[in-house]
N, C-alpha and C positions, 0 to 999 in steps of 0.2 A: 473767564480765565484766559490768560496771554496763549496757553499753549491751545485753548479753539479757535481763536482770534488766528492762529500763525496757521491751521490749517484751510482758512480760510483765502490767504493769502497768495499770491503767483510766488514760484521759485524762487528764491534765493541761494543763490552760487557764493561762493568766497573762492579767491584763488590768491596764495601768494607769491609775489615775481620780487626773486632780489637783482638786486643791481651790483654791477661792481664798482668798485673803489676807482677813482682817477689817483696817478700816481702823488698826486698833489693831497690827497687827502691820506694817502697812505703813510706821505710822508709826517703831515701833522698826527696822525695815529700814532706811528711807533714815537715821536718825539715826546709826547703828553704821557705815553706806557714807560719809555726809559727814565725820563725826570720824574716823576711819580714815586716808581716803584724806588728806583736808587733812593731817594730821600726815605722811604719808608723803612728800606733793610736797614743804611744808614739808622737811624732810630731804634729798629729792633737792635740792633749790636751794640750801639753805644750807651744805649739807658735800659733797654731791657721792655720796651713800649713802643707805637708806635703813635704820635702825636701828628702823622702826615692824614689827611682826610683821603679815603679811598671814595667814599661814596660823592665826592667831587669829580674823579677821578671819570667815572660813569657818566656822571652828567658832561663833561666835555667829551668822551666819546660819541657819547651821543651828539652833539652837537656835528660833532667830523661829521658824523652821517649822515645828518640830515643838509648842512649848506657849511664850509669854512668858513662863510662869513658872519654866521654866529658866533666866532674865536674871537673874544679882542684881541688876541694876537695874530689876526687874518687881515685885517684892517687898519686904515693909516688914523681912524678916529675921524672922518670926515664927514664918512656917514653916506656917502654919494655912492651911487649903484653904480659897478661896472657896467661894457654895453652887455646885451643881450644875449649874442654870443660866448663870452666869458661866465655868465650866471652857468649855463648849461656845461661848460667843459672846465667848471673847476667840481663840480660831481656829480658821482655815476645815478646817485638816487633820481636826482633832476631831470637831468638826461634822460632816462626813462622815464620819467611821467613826462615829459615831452614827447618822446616817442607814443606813449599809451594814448594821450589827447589828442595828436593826430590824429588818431585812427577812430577813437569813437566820434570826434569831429566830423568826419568824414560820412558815419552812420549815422550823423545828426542827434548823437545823446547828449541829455542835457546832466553835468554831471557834478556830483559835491565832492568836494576835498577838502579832509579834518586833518589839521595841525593840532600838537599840544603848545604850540610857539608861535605868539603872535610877532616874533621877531620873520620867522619861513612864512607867515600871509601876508607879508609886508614884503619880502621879496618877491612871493608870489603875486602878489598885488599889483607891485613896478613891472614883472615880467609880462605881465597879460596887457597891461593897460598897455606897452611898449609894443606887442605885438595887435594891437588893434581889437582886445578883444573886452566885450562888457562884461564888470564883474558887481557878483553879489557879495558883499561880508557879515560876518556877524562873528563878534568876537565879545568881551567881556567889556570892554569900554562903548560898545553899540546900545545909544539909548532905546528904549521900547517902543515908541512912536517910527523910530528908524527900522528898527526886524522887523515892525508888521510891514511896511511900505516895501524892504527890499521881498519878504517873501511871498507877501502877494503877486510883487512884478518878478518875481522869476515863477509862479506857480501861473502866468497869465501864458497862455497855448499862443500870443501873438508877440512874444518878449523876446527880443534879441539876446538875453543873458542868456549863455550857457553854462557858466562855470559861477559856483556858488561856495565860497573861500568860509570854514566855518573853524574856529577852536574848538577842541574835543568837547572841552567841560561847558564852557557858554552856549556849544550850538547841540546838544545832546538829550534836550528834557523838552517837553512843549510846543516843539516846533515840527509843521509839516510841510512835506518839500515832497510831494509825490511824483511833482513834473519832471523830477529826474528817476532816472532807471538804474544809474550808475554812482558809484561811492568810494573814492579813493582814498584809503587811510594811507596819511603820506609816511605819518611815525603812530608806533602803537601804545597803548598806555600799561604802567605796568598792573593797574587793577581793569582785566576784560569786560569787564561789565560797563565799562566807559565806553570803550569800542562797540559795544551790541548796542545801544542805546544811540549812538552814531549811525549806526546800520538804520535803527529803525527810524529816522527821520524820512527817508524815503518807502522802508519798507513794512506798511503799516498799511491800516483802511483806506482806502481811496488808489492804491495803489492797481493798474492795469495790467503792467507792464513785469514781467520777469526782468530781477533785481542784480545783477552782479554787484560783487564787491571787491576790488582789489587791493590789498594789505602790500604796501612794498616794505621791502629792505635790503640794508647793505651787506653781502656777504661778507662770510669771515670777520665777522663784528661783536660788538658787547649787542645788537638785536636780534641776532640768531638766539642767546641764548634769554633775551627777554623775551620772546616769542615760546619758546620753548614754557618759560614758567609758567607765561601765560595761561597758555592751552593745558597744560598740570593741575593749574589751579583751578579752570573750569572744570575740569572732569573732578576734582575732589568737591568741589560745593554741590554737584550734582549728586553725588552720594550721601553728602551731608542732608542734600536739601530732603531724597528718598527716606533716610532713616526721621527724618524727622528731628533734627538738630541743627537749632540756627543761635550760629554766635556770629560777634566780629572778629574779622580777620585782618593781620595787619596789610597793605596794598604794598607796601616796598617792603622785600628780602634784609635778611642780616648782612649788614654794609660786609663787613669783613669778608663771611664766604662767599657773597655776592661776586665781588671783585677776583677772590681765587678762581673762584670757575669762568669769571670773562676774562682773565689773561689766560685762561687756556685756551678757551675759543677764540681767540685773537689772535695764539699762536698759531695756531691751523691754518 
């Protein structure tokens, strides 16, 4: 059973750190909420319906939070990375996990970081390799003969890679990565079970070493309250799974109140 398997296991910590907004991203925030929503009420008055997509609406917040330049309205369509310093001071999420790698860099941890956007491992990608540093990937276009090679040579105790760039869903099932201790969920998914299954890439059998894990996010965002559903959700499958009733459940919320409760928490 998984739950003697985990007693067997060294600690595992989770801690979540949010970051704040750069005012550059505040600004594309509120501009995507007022043009959104205005169209929307628009529609509700004029026809009596709303034919504006909220659950779009979600998806580009998200976007704000994790990097602008996932916006095509962020970008001239060139496609060319600014330098180095501009990836970091157009947002606060980056910024910290720059800060955060410093420091375990420093401890010598060797560490994974799950995107759901292979658009942020490609910036991330540019940003490591620009600052000197070897990376691992594995993402959903990484053929099979390629993931064994990169995770043998980051799982090899004499390998210069320290950082091992993974997609939620492609790097989630199968794969072990014990060499690291540490696990940065850069964005989280809205079905948690994506994220544990992330976790356990490093924190499984063969495992030595006590695991942290840290979850970031952007405050005062539409992920404070994905975050929130999240951890709701777990605790109800918990009870379900106790009573002995197991069904499917759908992974993404009713568009409509979904969006109600994130312009509140936006408002905040």
């Amino acid at each position: 059973m998984k739950s003697d398997v985990e007693l067997m296991l060294p600690r595992k910590k989770e801690i979540i750190v949010y970051a704040n907004m750069t005012e550059h991203q505040k600004s594309l925030q509120e501009h995507l909420i007022n043009e959104t929503l205005g169209k929307y009420l628009n529609d509700k008055l004029s026809i009596g319906r709303s034919v504006t997509k909220l659950n779009n609406l979600v998806l580009q917040l998200r976007k704000v939070c994790n990097h602008p330049d996932l916006l095509e309205s962020a970008f001239d369509r060139s496609y060319f990375y600014p330098p180095v310093n501009e990836i970091i001071e157009q947002c606060g999420k980056f910024h910290l996990l720059n800060r955060l790698l410093e420091r375990l860099f420093a401890r010598n941890h060797k560490v994974l970081i799950f995107s759901q956007w292979t658009r942020v491992l490609d910036i991330m990608d540019y940003y490591f390799s620009e600052k000197g540093f070897e990376v691992c990937r594995i993402d959903g276009s990484v053929k099979l003969e390629d993931r064994k090679r990169q995770i043998q040579d980051f799982n090899d105790t004499n390998s210069n890679c320290r950082i091992f760039l993974l997609s939620t869903r492609a790097g989630g099932l199968g794969i072990n990565l014990t060499a690291a201790d540490t696990c940065i969920l850069y964005d989280s998914d809205w079905n948690p079970q994506m994220d544990l299954q992330a976790m356990d890439r490093c924190h499984r059998i063969g495992q030595t070493k006590h695991v942290h894990v840290y979850r970031l996010a952007t405050a005062q965002s539409v992920e404070g309250r994905m975050l929130k559903r999240a951890f709701n959700k777990l605790k109800l499958e918990h009870v379900v799974i106790e009573k002995g009733q197991f069904h499917q459940e759908r992974t993404k919320p009713a568009i409509v109140d979904e969006m109600e409760v994130c312009m509140v928490a936006v408002a905040c």
